[in-house]
C-alpha positions in Angstrom: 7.5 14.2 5.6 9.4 13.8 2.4 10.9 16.8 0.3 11.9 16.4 -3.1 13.4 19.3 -5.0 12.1 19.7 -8.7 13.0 21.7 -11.3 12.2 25.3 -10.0 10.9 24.2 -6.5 10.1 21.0 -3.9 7.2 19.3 -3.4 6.5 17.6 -0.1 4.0 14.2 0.5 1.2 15.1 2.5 -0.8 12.2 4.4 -4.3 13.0 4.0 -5.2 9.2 5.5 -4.1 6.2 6.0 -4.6 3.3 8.3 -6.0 -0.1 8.2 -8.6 -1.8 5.5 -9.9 -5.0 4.9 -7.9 -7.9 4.5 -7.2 -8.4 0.8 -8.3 -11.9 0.5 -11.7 -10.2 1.8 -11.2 -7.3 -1.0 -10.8 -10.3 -3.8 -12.3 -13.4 -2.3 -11.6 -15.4 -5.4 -7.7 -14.8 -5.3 -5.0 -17.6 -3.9 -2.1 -17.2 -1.6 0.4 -18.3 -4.3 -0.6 -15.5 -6.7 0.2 -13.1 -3.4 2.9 -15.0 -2.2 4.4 -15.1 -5.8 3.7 -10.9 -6.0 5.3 -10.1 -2.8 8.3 -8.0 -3.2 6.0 -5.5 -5.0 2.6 -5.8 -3.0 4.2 -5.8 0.4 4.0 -4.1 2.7 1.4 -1.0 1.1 -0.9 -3.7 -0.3 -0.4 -7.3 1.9 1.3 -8.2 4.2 2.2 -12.1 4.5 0.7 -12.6 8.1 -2.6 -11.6 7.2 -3.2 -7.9 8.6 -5.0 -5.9 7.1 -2.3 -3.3 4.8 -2.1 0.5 5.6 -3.5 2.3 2.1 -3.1 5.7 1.8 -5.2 7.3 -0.9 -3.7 10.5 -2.9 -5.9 13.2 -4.0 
């Protein structure tokens, strides 16, 4: 797990979950692949992935 020191200590990234979800294009059905395709470099790979699997979310509490 990642460490990162702080000002007057570290903090560490705890996995609580994460694994597979819908596809997006099932999460927002009305959505195109160029509007994914085009937000790629950002969106991949925690939010889509270009071969359609479903991405690997990992919610933060």
């Amino acid at each position: 797990m990642p460490t990162h020191s702080i000002a007057f200590g570290e903090v560490t990234r705890v996995v609580e979950w994460s694994g597979p979800v819908r596809t997006a294009r099932f999460i927002i059905p009305d959505s195109d692949e160029e509007t994914w395709r085009r937000n790629q470099e950002w969106l991949a790979p925690d939010f889509w992935t270009a071969n359609g699997c479903p991405p690997f979310p990992t919610p933060r509490t």
